[in-house]
RORO-884906 format. One record per residue (C-alpha): residue number from 1; z, y, x. Coordinates in steps of 0.05 Angstrom, whole numbers, always signed. Layout:
residues N
  num       w       v       u
  NUM       Z       Y       X
...
end
This chain:
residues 82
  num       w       v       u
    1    -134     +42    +167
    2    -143     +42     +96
    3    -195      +7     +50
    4    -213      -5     -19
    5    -211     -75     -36
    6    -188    -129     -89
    7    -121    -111    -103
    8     -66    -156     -82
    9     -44    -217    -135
   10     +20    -180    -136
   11     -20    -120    -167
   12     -68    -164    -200
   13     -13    -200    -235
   14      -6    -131    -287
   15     -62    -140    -335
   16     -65     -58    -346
   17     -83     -44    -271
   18    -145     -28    -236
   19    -166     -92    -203
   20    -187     -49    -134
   21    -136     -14     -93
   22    -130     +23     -34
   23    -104     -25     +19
   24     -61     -16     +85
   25     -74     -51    +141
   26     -72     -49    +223
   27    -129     -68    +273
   28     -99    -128    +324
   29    -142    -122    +372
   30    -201    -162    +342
   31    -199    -138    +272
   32    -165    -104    +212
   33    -102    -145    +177
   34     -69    -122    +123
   35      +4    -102    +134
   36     +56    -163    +130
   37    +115    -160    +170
   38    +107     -93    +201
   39    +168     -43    +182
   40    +131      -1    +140
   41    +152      +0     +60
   42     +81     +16     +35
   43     +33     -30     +29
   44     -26     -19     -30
   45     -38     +39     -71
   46     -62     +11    -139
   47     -79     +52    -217
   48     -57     +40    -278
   49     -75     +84    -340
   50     -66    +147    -303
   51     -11    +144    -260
   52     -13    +115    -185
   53     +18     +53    -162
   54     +53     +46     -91
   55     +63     -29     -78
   56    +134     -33     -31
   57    +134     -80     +26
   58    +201    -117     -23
   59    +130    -130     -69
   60    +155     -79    -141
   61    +117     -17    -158
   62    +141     +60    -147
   63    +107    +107    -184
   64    +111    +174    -170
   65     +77    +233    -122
   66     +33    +216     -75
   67     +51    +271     -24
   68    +119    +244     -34
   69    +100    +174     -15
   70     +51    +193     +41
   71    +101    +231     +70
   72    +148    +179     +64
   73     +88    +128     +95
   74     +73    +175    +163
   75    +158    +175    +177
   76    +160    +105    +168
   77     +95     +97    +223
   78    +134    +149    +261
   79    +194    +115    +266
   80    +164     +50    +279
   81    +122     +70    +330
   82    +141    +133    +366
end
């Protein structure tokens, strides 16, 4: 599932970001958690001055395409999963 929220304090830490970001998480059974140890490399999706953010599991910021990293995202459920 993904939310908006208060970005992370890894994203937060960047004084040039949005302070809201689109958040990854997983439902456990009782409710939604973001993503922490699952083997999945994306994690947040944050904005800064124009260009898109894709916090990394290894906490460092890609930016880049987002086709490219969504594609990369649904392989990485894929493979973890199916």
């Amino acid at each position: 599932m993904w939310f908006f929220n208060q970005g992370s304090r890894f994203l937060c830490q960047d004084a040039t970001t949005s302070k809201v970001s689109l958040a990854i998480s997983r439902y456990d059974g009782t409710r939604y958690m973001r993503l922490t140890s699952e083997p999945i490399d994306l994690r947040e999706i944050g904005y800064r001055q124009g260009t898109l953010l894709f916090v990394t599991r290894a906490h460092s910021f890609k930016e880049g395409n987002i086709r490219i990293a969504l594609r990369k995202f649904l392989a990485d459920v894929i493979k973890a999963y199916f």
